[in-house]
C-alpha positions as CSV (number, residue, x, y, z in Angstrom):
1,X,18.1,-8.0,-31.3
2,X,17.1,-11.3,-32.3
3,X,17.3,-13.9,-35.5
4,X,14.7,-16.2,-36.5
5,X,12.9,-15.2,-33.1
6,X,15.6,-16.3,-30.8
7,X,17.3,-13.4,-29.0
8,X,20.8,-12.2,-29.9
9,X,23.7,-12.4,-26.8
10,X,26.7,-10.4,-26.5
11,X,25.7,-8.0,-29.8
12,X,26.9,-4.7,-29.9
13,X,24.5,-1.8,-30.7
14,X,25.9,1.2,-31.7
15,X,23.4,4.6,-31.7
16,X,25.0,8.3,-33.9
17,X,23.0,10.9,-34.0
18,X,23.1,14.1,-32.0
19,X,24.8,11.7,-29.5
20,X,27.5,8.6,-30.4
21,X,26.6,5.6,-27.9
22,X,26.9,2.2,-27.5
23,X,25.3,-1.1,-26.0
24,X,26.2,-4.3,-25.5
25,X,23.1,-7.2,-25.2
26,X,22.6,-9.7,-22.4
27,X,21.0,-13.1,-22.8
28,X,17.1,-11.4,-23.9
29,X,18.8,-9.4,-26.7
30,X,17.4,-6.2,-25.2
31,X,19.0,-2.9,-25.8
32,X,18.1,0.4,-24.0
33,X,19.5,4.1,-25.0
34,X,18.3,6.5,-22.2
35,X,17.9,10.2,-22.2
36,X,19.0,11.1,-25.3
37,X,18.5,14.0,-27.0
38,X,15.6,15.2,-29.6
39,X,16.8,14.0,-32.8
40,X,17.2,11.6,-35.6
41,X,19.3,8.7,-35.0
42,X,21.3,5.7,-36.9
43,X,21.2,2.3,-35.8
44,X,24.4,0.1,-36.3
45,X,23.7,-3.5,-34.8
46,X,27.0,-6.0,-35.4
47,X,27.4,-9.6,-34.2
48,X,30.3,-12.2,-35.4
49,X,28.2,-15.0,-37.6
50,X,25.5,-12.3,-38.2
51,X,24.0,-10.2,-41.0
52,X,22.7,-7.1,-39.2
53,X,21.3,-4.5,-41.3
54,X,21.5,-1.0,-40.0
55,X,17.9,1.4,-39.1
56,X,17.1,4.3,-38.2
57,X,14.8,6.1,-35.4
58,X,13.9,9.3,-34.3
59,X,13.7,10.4,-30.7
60,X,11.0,12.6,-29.6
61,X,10.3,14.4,-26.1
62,X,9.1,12.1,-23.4
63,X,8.7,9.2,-25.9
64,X,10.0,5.9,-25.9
65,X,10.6,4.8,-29.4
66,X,11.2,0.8,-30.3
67,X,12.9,-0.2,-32.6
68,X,13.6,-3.7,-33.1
69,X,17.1,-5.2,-35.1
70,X,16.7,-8.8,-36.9
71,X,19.8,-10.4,-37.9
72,X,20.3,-13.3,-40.3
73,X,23.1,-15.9,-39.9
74,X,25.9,-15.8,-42.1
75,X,26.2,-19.0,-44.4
76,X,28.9,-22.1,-44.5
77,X,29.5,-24.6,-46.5
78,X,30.9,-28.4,-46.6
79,X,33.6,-29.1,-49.4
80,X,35.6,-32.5,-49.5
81,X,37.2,-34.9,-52.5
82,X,35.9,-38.1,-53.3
83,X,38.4,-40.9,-54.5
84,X,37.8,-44.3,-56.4
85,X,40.6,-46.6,-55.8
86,X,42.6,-43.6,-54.4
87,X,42.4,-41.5,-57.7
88,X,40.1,-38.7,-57.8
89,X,37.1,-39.6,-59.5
90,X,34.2,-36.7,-61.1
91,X,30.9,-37.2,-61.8
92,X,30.1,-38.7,-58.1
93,X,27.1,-36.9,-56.0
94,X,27.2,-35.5,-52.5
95,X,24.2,-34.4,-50.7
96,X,24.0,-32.8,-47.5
97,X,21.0,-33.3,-45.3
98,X,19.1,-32.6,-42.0
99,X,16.9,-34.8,-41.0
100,X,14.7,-35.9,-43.8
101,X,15.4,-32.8,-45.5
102,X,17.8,-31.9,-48.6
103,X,19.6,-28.5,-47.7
104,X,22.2,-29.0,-50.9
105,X,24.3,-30.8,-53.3
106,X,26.8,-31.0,-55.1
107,X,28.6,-33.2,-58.1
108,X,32.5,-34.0,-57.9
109,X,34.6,-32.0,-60.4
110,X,37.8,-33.4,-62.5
111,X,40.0,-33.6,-59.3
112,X,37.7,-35.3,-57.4
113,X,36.5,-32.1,-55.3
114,X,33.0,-30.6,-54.5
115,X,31.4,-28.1,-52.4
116,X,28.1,-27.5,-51.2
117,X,27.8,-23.8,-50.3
118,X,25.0,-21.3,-48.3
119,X,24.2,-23.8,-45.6
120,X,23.0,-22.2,-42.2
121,X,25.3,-23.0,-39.7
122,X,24.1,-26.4,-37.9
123,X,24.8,-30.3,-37.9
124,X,24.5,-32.1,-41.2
125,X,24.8,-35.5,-42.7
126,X,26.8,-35.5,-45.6
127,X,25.7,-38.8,-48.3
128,X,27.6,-40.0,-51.0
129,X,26.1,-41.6,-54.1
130,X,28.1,-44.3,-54.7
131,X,30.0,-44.5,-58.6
132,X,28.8,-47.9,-60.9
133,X,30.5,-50.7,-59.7
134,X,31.9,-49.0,-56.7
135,X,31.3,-49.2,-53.2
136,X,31.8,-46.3,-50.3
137,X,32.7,-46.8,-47.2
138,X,31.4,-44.9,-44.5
139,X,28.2,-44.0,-47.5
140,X,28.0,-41.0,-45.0
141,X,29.5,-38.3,-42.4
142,X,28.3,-36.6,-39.6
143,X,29.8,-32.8,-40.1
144,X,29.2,-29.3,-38.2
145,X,28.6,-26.2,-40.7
146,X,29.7,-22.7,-39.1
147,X,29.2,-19.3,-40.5
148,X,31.9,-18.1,-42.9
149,X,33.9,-21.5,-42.8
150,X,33.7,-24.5,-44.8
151,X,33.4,-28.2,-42.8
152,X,35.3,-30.9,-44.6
153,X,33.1,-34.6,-45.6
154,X,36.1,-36.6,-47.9
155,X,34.8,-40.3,-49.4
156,X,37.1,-42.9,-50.5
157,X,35.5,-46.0,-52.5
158,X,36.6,-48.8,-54.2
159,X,35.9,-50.5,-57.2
160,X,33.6,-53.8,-56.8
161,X,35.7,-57.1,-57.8
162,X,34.2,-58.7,-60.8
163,X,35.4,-62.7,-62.3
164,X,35.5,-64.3,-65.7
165,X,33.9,-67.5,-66.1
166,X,34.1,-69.9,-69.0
167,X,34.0,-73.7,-70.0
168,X,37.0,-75.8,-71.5
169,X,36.0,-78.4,-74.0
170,X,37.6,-81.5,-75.8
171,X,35.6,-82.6,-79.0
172,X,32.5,-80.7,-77.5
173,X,32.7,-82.5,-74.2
174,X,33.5,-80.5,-70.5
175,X,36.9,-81.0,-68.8
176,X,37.4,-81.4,-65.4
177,X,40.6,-80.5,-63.5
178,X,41.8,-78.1,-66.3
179,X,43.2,-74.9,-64.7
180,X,42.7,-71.5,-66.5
181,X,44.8,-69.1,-65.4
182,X,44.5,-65.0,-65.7
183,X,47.2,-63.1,-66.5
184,X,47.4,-59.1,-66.7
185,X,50.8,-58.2,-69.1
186,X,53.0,-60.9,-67.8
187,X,51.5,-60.9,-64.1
188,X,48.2,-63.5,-63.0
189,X,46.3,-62.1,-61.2
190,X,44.2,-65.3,-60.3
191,X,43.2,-68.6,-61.3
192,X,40.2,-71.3,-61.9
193,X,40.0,-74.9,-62.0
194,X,37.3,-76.7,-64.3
195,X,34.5,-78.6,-63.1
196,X,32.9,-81.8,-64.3
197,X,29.9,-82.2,-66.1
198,X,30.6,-79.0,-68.2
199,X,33.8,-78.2,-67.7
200,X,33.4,-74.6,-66.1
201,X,35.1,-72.2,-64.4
202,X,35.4,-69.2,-62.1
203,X,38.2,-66.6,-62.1
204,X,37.1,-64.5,-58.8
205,X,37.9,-61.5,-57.1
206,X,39.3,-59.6,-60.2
């Protein structure tokens, strides 16, 4: 037994027919059915993490007949949430990748969650695409997909500060020293003082 080449350890082989057996593989994936009567015979390979399809074979007098059972690895997936100033936040991009190579994506639904599904089992790195005037920090995650279970990659980013700048005049001419101050309903929320020769300012950090 084998998948993608590589030989299959520890499957059971099950063999019904004009006899019921069944075999267990070692390390070379190699099964072996001996003396077993004439007949037509059934197949039944099973593995945990494995799609193994079932064949047939028919067993003839001094004959050895080969029959050789390929698997395919049963899929996972990565799911998480993404958050923007600890809401959850739609519309954001997630791709998962090996190497230089895209193996999904995925776009964040109304609460925030996505899921990126029928990824092999194997070590991916989970990127987030940032929202507009947002920043993500880690912009990536290390995860481990295994068949039949979903890894978990979450993002949490937070909104880039922006300011409000200005100038206060007298009779067309800059003041200097004047202080402007930023209010949110009755709370400020920070404050600028004007410089000379225009008479600007900077509210940062808002």
């Amino acid at each position: 037994m084998s998948s993608g080449g590589t030989p299959i350890n520890n499957a059971t082989v099950a063999v019904t027919g004009a006899e019921t057996r069944s075999a267990v593989t070692p390390a070379t994936g190699r099964y072996n059915f001996a003396d077993l009567p004439i007949g037509s015979y059934t197949l039944t390979p099973s593995v945990s993490g494995f799609n193994c399809p079932a064949a047939t074979a028919s067993v003839v007098a001094h004959t050895t007949t080969t029959v050789n059972l390929v698997c395919t690895p049963q899929v996972g997936s990565v799911s998480g949430t993404i958050r923007l100033d600890l809401q959850p936040q739609t519309g954001v991009v997630v791709t998962a990748r090996q190497g230089a190579n895209t193996a999904g994506t995925a776009t964040s639904a109304a609460n925030g969650t996505y899921s990126i599904t029928n990824l092999l089992p194997g070590n991916y790195t989970t990127i987030v695409t940032a929202p507009s005037n947002a920043t993500c920090t880690p912009t990536q995650r290390d995860v481990t997909v295994q068949a039949n279970l979903a890894a978990t990659s979450n993002f949490d980013c937070t909104s880039i500060p922006g300011s409000i700048t200005g100038s206060v005049l007298v009779n067309g001419s800059g003041q200097a020293g004047v202080v402007v101050t930023v209010s949110q309903g009755g709370t400020s929320v920070g404050t600028g003082t004007t410089v000379a020769p225009g008479g600007t300012y900077t509210v940062a950090s808002l």
